[in-house]
Every structure is written in C-alpha cells, then in structure tokens.
Steps between C-alpha positions, in 0.01 A plus 500: 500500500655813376579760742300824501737722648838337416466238262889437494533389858395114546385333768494104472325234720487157367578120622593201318282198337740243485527212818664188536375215312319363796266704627254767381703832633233646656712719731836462315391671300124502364382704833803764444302558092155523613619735802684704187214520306279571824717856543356565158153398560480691804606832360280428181208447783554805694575714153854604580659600207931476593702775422806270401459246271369171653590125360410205653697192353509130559853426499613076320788295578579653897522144598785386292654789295376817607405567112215700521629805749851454279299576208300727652786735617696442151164627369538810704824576421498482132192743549680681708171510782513697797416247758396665858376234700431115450338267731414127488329247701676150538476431830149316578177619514446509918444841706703779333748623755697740336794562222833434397700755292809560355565867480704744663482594856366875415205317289429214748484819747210643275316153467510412850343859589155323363547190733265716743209443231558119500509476900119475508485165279829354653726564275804633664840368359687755251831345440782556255560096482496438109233484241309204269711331267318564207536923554854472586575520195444885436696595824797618199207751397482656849161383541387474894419136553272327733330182597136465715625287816218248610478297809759254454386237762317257249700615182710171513223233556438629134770623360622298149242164687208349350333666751552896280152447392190783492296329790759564668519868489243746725322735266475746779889554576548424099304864470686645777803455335360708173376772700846550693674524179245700358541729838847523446527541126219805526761711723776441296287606170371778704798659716792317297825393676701847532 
C-alpha cells in the first residue's frame, strides 16, 4: 500500500510459508503470515491510510536457505529502496509480549518510549536482542529491524513436530499478535524513528 505522505519510505511486516516436511507450520511460520496480513486488515478496517509505504510479504525458503529475505533485500538494493523499518513474526502464535530489534541505541531509545502504550495489554519487553531471519537481510540498507516476541513457554512442544498444526493455535492470542504489530507499526508510520 503506497504511502500517502512519503511513498519512498517502506515499512515491511511479513513471515515465512515454508516448515519442515513434517508438520503443518502453523506457528513456524503460518501464524507469523496471517498475523502479517492481520496488520493490514486491521488498518484497512479502521480506514488508516499509512503515510509510508506499507508491504506485507510472505517470505519462502527461511527454513533451509534463507532465499526469500536474500532476494528480497537484493530486490531492494538494485532498486535502490529506502527501507525504514521491517518487522516479522516467527516466533509462535501465543500472547504477544513484546519486540526484538536491531537498531541503534538512540532509535531503540525512541521505540521503547511507546512501551507505556503496550503496558495495558502486557506487553512490556523492548529489547535490542536481534531481529527475524528472513528481514535480516536488509540490515546493509539501514533499515530498523524487529521481531513480535510471543510467550515462549509452549513454543517448543511445537516447534518443527507433527504437532505445528492449526488446532493447535488459539485464535484469540493469534489476533493479539496482529494488533500488537499493527500498534507498533502505526507509530512508526505516524511519528517515524528520528
């Protein structure tokens, strides 16, 4: 969705579709895509039109080559695309409880004064501990990464099992995890990260 205001800055949120070969990959990663495209639905419900230029993608290949962000970012470079902030899910579809980034201290400083706004719904952890694999890739075009950080406490009865199926996933927290990305995404399209 192109950006009203500026159209050249680009926000990204995405996850990947590929799993292992034995299971479904509900939350590695299916959950992480539907929570992507839930940021869009959500501002598409409420009628927010984004100032910067909004692209949700489903990343391939984060399971075994990582050839879908690499492609990705050598996409952006040859276009030479300004790249503010990208953010994925990949980390299970439980209770959102914050982010990852990997950014400077100064910009972590500006993200972390809208932890405040999350306190309500318990999400409270800001930390500059890495990003998703998949948006690592554009870190050489100065982009601000980040990851959504879900409860971890069940990740790993799932996690590349048999048992990564969609029955297995709570709507309800699945949601949750859209609208803190959404959250988050909104005040960096609306206040930027300077």
């Amino acid at each position: 969705v192109k950006g009203y205001e500026f159209p050249n800055e680009i926000i990204t949120v995405g996850g990947h579709l590929d799993s292992w070969d034995n299971t479904a990959g509900a939350h590695d990663d299916g959950g992480g895509c539907v929570q992507s495209i839930g940021v869009w639905n959500i501002f598409r419900e409420l009628g927010y039109r984004p100032k910067r230029t909004l692209r949700v993608v489903l990343f391939m290949d984060e399971e075994m080559n990582q050839r879908g962000g690499r492609k990705y970012a050598e996409e952006a470079k040859l276009k030479n695309e300004n790249h503010l902030f990208a953010m994925e899910s990949d980390g299970g579809c439980d209770k959102p409880m914050g982010f990852t980034f990997e950014t400077t201290k100064e910009t972590l400083n500006k993200i972390s004064s809208y932890k405040e706004l999350f306190l309500p719904y318990g999400v409270n952890v800001f930390v500059n501990e890495g990003s998703g694999v998949d948006v690592s890739f554009l870190k050489e075009r100065n982009a601000v990464l980040g990851e959504l950080m879900a409860d971890p406490t069940h990740y790993f009865d799932y996690h590349h099992s048999g048992y990564d199926t969609f029955e297995r996933v709570d709507k309800d927290l699945l949601n949750q995890g859209s609208a803190t990305m959404a959250s988050l995404i909104f005040l960096v399209d609306k206040y930027g990260l300077k």
